[in-house]
DOKEVO-593881 format. One record per atom (N, C-alpha, C): residue in one letter; y, x, z. Coordinates in nm, 2 decimals. Example, Ala and Ser with C-alpha at 12.3 -4.5 7.8 and 13.67 -1.06 7.14 Angstrom:
REM residues 2
R A -0.57 1.32 0.78 $
R A -0.45 1.23 0.78 $
R A -0.33 1.32 0.78 $
R S -0.22 1.28 0.71 $
R S -0.11 1.37 0.71 $
R S 0.00 1.29 0.79 $
END
This chain:
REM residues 215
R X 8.39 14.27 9.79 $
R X 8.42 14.23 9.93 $
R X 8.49 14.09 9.93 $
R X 8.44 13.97 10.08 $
R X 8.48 13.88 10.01 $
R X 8.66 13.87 10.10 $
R X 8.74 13.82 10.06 $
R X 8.83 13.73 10.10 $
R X 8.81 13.65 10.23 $
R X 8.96 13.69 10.30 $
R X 8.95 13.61 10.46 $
R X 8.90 13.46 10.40 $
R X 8.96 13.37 10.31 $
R X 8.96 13.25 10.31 $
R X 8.82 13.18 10.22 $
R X 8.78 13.35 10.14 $
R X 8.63 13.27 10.12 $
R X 8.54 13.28 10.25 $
R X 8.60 13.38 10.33 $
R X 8.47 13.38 10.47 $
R X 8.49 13.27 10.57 $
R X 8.60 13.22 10.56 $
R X 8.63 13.06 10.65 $
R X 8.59 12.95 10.60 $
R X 8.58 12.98 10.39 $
R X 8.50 12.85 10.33 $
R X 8.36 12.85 10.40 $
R X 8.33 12.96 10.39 $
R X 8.18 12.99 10.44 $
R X 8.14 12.93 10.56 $
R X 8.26 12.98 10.66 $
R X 8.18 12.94 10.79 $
R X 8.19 12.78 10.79 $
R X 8.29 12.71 10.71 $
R X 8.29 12.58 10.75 $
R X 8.20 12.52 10.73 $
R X 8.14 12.57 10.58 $
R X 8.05 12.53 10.51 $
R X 7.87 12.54 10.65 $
R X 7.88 12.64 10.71 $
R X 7.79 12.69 10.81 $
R X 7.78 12.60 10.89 $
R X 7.92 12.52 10.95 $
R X 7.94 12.47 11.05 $
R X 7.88 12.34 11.04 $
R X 7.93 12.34 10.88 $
R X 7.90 12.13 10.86 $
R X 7.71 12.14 10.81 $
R X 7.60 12.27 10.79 $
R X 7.56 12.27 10.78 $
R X 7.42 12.24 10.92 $
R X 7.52 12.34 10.99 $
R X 7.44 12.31 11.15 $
R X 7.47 12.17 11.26 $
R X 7.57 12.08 11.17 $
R X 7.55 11.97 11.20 $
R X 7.54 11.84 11.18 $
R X 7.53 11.88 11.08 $
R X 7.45 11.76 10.96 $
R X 7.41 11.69 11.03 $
R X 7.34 11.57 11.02 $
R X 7.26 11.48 11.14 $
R X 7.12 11.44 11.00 $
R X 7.16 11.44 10.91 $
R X 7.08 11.40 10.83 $
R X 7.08 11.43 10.69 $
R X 6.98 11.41 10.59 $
R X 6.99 11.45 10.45 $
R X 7.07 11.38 10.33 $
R X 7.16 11.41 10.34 $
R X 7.30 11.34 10.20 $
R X 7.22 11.25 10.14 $
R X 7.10 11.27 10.09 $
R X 7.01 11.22 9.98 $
R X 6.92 11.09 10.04 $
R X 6.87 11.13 10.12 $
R X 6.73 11.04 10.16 $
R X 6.80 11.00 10.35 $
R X 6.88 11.06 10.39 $
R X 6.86 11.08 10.53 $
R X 6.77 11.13 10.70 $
R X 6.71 11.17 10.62 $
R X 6.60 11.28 10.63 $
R X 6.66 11.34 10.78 $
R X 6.66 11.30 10.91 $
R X 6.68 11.41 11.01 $
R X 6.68 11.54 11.01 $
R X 6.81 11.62 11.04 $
R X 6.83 11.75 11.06 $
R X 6.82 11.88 10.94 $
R X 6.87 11.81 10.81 $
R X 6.90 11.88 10.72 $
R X 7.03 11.78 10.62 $
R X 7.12 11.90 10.58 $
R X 7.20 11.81 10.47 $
R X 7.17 11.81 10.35 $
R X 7.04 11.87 10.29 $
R X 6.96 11.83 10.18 $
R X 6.81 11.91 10.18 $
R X 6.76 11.74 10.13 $
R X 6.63 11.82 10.17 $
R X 6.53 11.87 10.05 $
R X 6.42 11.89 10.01 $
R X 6.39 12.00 9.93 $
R X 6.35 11.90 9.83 $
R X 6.37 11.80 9.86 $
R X 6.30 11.64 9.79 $
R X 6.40 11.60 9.67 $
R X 6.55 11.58 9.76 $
R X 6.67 11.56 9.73 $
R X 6.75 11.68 9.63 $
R X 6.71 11.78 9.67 $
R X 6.76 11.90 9.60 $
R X 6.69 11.86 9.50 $
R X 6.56 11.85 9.47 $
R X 6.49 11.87 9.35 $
R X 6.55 11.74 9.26 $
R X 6.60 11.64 9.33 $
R X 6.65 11.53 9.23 $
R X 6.81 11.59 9.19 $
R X 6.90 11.67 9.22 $
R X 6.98 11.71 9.16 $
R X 6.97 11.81 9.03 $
R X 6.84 11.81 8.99 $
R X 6.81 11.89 8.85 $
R X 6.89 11.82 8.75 $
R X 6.97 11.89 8.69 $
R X 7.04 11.88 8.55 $
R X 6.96 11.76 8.49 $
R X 7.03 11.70 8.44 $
R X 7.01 11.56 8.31 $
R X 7.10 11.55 8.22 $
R X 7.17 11.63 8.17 $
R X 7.27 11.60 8.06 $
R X 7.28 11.54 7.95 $
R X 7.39 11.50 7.97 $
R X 7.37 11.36 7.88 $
R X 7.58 11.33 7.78 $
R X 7.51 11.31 7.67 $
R X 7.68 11.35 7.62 $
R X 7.71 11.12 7.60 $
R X 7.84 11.10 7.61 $
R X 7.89 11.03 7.56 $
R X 8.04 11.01 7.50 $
R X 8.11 10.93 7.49 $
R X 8.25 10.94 7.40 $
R X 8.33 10.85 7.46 $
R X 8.49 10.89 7.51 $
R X 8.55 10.82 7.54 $
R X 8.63 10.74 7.43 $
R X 8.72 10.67 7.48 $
R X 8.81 10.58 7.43 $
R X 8.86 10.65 7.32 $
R X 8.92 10.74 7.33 $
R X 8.97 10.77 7.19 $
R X 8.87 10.90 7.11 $
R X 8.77 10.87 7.14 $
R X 8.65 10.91 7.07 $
R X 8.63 11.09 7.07 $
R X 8.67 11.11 7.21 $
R X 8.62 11.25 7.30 $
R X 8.46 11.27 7.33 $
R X 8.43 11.37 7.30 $
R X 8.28 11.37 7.36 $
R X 8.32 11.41 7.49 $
R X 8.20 11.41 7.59 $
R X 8.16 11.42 7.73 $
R X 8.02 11.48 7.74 $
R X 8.03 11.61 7.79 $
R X 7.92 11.60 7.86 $
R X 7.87 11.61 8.02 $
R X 7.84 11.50 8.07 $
R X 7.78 11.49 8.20 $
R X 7.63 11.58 8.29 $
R X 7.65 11.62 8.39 $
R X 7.55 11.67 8.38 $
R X 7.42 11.64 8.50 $
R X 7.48 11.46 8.53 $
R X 7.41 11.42 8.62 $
R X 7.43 11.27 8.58 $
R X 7.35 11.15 8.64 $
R X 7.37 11.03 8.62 $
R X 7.45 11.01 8.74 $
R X 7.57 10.92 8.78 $
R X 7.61 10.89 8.88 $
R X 7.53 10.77 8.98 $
R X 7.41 10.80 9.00 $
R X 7.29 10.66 9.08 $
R X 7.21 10.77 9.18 $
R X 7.15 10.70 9.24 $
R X 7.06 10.74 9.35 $
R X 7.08 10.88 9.44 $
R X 7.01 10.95 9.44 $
R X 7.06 11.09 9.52 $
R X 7.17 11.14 9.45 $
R X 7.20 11.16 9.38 $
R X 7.34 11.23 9.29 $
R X 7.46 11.16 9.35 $
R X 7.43 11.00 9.34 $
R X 7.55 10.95 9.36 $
R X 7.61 10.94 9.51 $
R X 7.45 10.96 9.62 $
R X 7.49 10.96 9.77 $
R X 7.55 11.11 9.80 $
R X 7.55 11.19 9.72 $
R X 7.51 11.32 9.72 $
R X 7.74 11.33 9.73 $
R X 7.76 11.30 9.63 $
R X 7.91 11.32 9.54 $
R X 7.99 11.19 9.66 $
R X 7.90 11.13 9.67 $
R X 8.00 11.04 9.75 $
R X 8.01 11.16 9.92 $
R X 7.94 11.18 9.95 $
R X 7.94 11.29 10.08 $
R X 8.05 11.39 10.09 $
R X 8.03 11.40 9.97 $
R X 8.13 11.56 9.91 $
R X 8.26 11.51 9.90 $
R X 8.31 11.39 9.85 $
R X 8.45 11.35 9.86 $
R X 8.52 11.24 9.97 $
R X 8.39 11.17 10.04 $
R X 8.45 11.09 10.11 $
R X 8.41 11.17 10.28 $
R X 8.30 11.26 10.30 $
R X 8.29 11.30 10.41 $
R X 8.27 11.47 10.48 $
R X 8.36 11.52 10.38 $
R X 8.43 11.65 10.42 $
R X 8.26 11.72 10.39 $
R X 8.16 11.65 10.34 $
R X 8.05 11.78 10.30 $
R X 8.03 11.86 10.23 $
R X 8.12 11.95 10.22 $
R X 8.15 12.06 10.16 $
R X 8.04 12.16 10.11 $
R X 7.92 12.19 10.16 $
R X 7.81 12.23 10.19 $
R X 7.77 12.20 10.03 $
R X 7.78 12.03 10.00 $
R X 7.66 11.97 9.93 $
R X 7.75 12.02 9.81 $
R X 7.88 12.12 9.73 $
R X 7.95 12.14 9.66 $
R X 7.83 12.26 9.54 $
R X 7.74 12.30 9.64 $
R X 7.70 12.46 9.63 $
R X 7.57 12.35 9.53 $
R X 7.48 12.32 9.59 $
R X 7.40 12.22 9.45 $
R X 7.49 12.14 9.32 $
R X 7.56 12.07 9.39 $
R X 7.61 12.00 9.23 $
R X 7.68 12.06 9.15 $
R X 7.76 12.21 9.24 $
R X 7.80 12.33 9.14 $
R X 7.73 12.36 9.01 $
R X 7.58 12.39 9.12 $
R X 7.50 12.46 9.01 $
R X 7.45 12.36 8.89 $
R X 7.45 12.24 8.92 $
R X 7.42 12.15 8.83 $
R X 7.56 12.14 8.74 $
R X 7.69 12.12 8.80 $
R X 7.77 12.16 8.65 $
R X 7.76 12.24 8.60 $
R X 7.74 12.33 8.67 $
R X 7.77 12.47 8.56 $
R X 7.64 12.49 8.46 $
R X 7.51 12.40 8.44 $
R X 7.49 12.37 8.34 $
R X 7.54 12.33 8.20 $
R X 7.68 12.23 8.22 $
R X 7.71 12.18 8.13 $
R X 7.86 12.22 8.09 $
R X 7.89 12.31 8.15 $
R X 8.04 12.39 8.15 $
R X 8.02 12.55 8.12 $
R X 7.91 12.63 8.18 $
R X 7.92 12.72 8.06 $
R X 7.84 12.76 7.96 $
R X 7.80 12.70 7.92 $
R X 7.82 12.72 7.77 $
R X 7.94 12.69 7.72 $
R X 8.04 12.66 7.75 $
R X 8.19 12.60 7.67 $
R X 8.27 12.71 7.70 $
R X 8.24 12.80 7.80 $
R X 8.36 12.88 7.87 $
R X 8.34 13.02 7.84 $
R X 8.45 13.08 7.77 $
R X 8.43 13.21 7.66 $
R X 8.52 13.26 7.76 $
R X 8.52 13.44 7.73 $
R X 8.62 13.53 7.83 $
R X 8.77 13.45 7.84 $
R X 8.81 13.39 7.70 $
R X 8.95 13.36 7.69 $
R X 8.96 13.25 7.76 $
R X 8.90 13.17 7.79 $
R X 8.88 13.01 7.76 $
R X 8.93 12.95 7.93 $
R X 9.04 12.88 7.93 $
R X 9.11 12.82 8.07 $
R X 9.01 12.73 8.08 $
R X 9.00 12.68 8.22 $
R X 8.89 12.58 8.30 $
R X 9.01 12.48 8.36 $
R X 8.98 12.36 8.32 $
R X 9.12 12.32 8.37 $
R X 9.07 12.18 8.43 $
R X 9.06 12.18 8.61 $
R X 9.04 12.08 8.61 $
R X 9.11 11.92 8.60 $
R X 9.10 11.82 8.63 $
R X 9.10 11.69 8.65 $
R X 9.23 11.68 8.75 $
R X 9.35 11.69 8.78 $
R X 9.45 11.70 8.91 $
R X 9.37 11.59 8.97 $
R X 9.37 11.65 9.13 $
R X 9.39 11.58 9.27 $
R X 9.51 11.51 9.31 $
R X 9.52 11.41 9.28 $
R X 9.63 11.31 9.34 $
R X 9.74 11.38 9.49 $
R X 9.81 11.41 9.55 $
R X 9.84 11.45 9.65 $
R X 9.79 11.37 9.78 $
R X 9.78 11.27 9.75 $
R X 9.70 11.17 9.93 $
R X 9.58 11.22 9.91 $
R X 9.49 11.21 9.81 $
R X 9.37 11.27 9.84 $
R X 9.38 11.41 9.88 $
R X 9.46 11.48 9.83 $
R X 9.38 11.65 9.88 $
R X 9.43 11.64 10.01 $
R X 9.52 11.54 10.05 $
R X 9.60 11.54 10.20 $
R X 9.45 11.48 10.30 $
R X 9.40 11.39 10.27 $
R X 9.27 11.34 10.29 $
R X 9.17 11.41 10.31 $
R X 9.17 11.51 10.23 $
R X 9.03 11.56 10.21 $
R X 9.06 11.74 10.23 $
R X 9.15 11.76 10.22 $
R X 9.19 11.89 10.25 $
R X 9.13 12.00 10.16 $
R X 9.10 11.95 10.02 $
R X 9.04 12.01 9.95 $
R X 9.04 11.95 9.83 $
R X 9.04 12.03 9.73 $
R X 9.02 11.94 9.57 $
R X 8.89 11.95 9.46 $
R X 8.86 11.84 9.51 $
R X 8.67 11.82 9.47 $
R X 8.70 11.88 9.29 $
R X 8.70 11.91 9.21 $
R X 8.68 11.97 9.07 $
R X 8.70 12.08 9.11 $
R X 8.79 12.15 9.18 $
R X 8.84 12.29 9.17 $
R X 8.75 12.35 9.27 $
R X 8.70 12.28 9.37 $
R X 8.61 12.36 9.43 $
R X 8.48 12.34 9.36 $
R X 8.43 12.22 9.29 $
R X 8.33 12.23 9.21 $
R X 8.30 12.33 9.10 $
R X 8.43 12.40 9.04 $
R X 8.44 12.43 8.93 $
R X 8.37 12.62 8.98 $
R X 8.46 12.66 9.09 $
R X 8.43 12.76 9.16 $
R X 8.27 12.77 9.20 $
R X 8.20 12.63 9.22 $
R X 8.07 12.65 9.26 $
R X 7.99 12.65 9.19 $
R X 8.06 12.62 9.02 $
R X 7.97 12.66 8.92 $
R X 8.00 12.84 8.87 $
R X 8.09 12.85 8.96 $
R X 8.13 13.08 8.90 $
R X 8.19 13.02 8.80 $
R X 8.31 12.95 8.80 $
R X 8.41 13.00 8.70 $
R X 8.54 12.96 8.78 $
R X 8.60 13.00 8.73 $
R X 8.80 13.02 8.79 $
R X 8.81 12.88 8.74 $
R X 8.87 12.77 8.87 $
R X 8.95 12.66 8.83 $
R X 9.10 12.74 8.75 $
R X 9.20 12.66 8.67 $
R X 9.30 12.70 8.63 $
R X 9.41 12.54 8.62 $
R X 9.50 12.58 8.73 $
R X 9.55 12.42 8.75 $
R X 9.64 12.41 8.68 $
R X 9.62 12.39 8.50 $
R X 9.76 12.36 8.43 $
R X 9.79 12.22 8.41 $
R X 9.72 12.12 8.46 $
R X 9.75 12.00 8.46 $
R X 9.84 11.97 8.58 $
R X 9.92 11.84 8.57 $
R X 9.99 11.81 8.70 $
R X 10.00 11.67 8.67 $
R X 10.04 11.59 8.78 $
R X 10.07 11.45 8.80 $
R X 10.21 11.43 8.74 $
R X 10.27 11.36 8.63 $
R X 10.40 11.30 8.60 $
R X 10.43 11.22 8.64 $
R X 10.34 11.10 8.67 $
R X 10.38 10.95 8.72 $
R X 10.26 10.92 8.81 $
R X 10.32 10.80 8.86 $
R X 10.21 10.76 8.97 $
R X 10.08 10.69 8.94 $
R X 9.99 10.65 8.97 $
R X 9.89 10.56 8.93 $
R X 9.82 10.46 9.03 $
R X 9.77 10.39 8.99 $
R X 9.68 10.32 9.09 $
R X 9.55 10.36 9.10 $
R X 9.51 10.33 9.19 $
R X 9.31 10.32 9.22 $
R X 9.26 10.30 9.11 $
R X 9.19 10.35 9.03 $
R X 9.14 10.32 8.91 $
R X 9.02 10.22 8.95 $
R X 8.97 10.24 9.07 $
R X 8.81 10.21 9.08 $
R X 8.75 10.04 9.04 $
R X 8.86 9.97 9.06 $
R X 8.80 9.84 9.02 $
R X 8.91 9.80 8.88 $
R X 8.94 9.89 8.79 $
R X 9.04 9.83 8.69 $
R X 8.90 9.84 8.55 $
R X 8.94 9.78 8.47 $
R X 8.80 9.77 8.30 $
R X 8.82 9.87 8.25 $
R X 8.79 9.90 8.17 $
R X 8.82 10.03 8.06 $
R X 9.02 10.02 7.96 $
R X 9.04 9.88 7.94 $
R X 9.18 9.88 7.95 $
R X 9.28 9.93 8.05 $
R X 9.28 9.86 8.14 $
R X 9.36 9.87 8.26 $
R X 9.37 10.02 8.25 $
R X 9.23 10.10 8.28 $
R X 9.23 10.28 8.30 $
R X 9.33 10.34 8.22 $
R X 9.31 10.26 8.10 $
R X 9.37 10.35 7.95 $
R X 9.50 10.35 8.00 $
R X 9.55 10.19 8.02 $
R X 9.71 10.16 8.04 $
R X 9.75 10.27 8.18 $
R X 9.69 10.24 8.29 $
R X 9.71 10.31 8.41 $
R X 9.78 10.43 8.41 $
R X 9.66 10.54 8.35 $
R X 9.66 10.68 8.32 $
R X 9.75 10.77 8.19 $
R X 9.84 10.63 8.13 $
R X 9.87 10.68 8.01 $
R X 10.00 10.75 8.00 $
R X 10.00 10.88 7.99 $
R X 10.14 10.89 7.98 $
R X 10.12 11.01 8.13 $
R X 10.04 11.00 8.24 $
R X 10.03 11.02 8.38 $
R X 10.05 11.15 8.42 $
R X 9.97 11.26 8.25 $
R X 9.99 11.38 8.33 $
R X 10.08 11.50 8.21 $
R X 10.07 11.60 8.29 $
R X 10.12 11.70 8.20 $
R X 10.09 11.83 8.21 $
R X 10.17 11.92 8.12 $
R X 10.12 12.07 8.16 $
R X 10.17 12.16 8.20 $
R X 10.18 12.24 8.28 $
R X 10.22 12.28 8.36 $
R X 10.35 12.44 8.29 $
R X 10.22 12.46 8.19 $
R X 10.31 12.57 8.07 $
R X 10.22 12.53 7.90 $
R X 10.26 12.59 7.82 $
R X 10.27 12.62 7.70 $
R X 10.13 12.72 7.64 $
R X 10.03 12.62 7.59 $
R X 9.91 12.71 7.53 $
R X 9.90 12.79 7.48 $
R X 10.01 12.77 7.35 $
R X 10.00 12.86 7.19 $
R X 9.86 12.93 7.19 $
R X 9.76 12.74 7.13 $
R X 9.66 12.77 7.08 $
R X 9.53 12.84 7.16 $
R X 9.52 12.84 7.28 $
R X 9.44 12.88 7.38 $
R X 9.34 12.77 7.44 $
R X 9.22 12.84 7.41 $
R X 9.07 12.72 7.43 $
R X 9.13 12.66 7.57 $
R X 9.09 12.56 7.58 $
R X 9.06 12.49 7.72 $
R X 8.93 12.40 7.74 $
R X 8.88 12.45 7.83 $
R X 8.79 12.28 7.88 $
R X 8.81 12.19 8.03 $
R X 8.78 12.10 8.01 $
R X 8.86 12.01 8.11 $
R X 8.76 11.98 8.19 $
R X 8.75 11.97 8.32 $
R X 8.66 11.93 8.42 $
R X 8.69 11.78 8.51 $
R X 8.59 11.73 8.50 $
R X 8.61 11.67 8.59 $
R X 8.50 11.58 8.67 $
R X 8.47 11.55 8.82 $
R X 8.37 11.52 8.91 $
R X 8.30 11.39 8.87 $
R X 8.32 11.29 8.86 $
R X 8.30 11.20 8.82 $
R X 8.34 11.08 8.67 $
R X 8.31 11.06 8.57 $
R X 8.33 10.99 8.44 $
R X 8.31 10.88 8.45 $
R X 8.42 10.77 8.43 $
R X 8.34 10.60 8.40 $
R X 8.33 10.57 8.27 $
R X 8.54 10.61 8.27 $
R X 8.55 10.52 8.10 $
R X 8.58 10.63 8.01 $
R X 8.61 10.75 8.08 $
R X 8.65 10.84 8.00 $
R X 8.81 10.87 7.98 $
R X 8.92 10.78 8.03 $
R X 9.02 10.74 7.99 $
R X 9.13 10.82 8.07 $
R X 9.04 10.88 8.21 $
R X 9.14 11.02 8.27 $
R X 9.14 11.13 8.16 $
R X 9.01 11.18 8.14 $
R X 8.94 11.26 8.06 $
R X 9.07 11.28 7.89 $
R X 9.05 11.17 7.85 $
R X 9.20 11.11 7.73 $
R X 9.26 11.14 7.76 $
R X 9.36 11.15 7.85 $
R X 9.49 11.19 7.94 $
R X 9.50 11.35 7.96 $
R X 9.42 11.41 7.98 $
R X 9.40 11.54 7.99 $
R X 9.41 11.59 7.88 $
R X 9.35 11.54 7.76 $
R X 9.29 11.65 7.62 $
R X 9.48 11.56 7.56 $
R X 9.51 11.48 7.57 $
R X 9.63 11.43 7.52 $
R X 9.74 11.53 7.58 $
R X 9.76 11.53 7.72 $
R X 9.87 11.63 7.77 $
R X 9.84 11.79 7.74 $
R X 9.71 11.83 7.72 $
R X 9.74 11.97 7.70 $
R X 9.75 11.99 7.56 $
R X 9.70 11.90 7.45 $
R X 9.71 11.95 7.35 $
R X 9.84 11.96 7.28 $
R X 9.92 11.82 7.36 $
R X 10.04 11.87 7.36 $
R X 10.10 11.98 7.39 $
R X 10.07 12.08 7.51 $
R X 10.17 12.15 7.49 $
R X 10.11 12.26 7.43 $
R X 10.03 12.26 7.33 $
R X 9.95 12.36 7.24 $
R X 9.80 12.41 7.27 $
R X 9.79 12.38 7.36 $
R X 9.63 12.42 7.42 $
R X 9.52 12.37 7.30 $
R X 9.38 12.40 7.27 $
R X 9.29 12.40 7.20 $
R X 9.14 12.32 7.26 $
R X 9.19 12.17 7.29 $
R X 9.06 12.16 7.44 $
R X 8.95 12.15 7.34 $
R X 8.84 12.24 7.39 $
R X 8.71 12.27 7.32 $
R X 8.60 12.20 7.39 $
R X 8.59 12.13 7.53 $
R X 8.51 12.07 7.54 $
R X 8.55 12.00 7.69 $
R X 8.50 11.89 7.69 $
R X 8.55 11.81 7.81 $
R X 8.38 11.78 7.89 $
R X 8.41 11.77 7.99 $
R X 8.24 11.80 8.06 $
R X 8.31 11.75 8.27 $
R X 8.17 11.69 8.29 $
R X 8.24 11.65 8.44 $
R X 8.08 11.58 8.52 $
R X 8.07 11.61 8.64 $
R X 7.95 11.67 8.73 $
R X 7.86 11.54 8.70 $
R X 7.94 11.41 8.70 $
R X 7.81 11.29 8.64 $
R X 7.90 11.15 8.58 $
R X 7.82 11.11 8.54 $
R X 7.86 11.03 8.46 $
R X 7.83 10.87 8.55 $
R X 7.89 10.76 8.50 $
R X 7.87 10.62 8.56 $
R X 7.80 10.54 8.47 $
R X 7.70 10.45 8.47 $
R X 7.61 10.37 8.41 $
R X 7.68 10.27 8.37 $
R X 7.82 10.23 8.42 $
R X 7.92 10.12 8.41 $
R X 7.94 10.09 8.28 $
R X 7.96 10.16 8.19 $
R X 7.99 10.17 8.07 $
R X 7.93 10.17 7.95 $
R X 7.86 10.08 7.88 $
R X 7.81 10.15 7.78 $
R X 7.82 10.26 7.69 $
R X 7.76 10.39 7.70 $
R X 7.81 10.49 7.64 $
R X 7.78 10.57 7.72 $
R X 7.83 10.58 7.85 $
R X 7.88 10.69 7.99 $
R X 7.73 10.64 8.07 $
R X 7.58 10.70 8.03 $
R X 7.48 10.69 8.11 $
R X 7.37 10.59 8.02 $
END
């Protein structure tokens, strides 16, 4: 039976579907994806390695429909378009995720979820059928990562997050919606391994061409 607040996700999701004006992908009149655009969100996974020599696996390129697609989803409340790129993570997340095994996403900054009224990994993570588990948190502040190099990220992020409790030795994989340099991604497998966690695989909905490596 579902939950008052999954049946309100639902209807909003209804809502923002009956008034879509156009297709996330192509812009296609009077659908929010169309069967053209859905078909270009098929899985492409693709592994690369961050900064401190983490693998990644991505399970979309971050360009063309994917990328109009994820931008909709975070900058324009289309909540809707969560239920496709779900299914396309959850290509590349479970296989990683065993009965024991915490899903831990990426933390939401607090202005963003204030923004957006929702937190794009955790509701992603849910649309691939697995339990978000929020043992990450914010310690320090950060900036906009979006126009800093692959240094700046490392410096930025370093130090930024933490855990919330104590693993003793318990799989983790880390999620998260979009990958440039990899250098949040670092931050995550660094704070939880500290406090004893086992991260077994790091994986996040697509990846950016920015980088050599990441696409």
């Amino acid at each position: 039976m579902w939950t008052k607040p999954q049946l309100l996700g639902v209807g909003a999701e209804i809502a923002a579907f009956l008034l879509a004006a156009s297709c996330a992908g192509c812009d296609e009149p009077g659908t929010l994806l169309c069967p053209q655009c859905r078909e270009a969100l098929a899985p492409t996974p693709q592994i690369a390695v961050t900064p401190r020599g983490m693998q990644v696996t991505a399970a979309l390129r971050f360009e063309g429909v994917a990328a109009r697609c994820i931008r909709r989803l975070k900058g324009e409340g289309e909540t809707l378009l969560a239920r496709p790129l779900g299914a396309a993570l959850a290509t590349v997340l479970a296989p990683s995720v065993g009965a024991a095994t915490w899903v831990v996403p990426v933390p939401t900054t607090r202005s963003a979820f204030r923004r957006r009224g929702y937190r794009v990994p955790d509701l992603l993570i849910r649309r691939a059928q697995s339990e978000p588990q929020r043992l990450l948190s914010l310690a320090s502040r950060t900036v906009d990562q979006r126009d800093l190099g692959v240094r700046a990220r490392e410096a930025n992020v370093r130090g930024a997050l933490r855990a919330r409790r104590r693993g003793e030795g318990a799989e983790a994989v880390i999620v998260d919606d979009v990958v440039t340099t990899g250098a949040t991604l670092d931050e995550a497998s660094r704070a939880l391994r500290s406090a004893g966690f086992r991260v077994v695989a790091a994986v996040a909905l697509a990846a950016t061409p920015r980088r050599s490596g990441f696409g």
